[in-house]
Structure formats: C-alpha cells, structure tokens
N, C-alpha and C positions, 0 to 999 in steps of 0.2 A: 525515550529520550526526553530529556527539560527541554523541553521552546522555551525562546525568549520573545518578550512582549514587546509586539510590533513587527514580528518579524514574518514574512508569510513563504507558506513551505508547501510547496506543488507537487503532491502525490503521484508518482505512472501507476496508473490501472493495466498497463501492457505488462512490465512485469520484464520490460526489456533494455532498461533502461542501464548506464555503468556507473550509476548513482540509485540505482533502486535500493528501497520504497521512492527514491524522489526521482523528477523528471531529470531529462537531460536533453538538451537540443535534436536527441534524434526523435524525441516522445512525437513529438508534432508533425514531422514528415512520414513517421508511421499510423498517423491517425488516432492515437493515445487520448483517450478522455479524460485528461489530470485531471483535480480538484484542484482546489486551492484552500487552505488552511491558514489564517491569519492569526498568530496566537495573540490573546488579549491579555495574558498574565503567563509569570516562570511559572510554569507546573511540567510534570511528566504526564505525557502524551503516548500512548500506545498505535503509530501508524501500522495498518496492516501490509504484513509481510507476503501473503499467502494470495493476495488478489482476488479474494472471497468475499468478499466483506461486504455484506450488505447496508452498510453505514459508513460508507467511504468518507475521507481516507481512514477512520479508524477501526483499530480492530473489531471482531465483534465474538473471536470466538472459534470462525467457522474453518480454522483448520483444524482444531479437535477433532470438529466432527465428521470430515473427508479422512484424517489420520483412521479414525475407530473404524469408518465405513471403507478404506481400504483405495480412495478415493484422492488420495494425496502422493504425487511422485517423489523421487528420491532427493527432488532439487525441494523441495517443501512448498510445490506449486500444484495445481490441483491438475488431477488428469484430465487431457480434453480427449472425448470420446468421439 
C-alpha cells in the first residue's frame, strides 16, 4: 500500500484483528504486540500479511518459505503446532 507522510499505522501481530494487518481496538484487550509504523515519505510499504515476519511490521518474505515448507494454512497464516 502507499503511506502517507506523517501518518502512523499500528500493525496486529495477533493476526486477529477486523482491520488486519492493522490494529483494531480489540488488539489491546487481547494482549497483541502492535508496532507502530510512522511513514516519513509517500512511498509503497509492503506490511506483513502472514505474521511471520521477523522485521515487523514489514514483510520479509517468510510466508514463501512456510508456503514451500508446507507450514502455511489455508487462511495464509502459519500453522501453530
């Protein structure tokens, strides 16, 4: 998506959110570790979808590699074992 400058955008890491990739009021009463994202310029911003992402909030990649490794569910969220 393009952010806009100045504008700052709260990742859910829970992945539970009715606004996911972004937070939503229930983020916080579930114990959800947002981010917070503060864009400094328009550019396109890849937040991660998949809640994998070892470079929160942005993508990094790592539903590829849970996709290949078989390790990614039908909702495009990783299997918790």
């Amino acid at each position: 998506m393009v952010v806009e400058p100045g504008t700052t955008y709260v990742w859910c890491s829970c992945g539970k959110s009715a606004d996911f990739p972004f937070a939503d009021n229930g983020c916080k009463a579930r114990g959800c570790k947002c981010t917070e994202y503060t864009a400094t310029e328009a550019k396109e911003v890849f937040f991660c979808g998949c809640g994998a992402t070892k470079d929160a909030p942005h993508c990094d990649g790592m539903h590829k590699e849970l996709r290949v490794n078989g390790l990614m569910g039908p909702d495009n969220r990783p299997l918790k074992r």
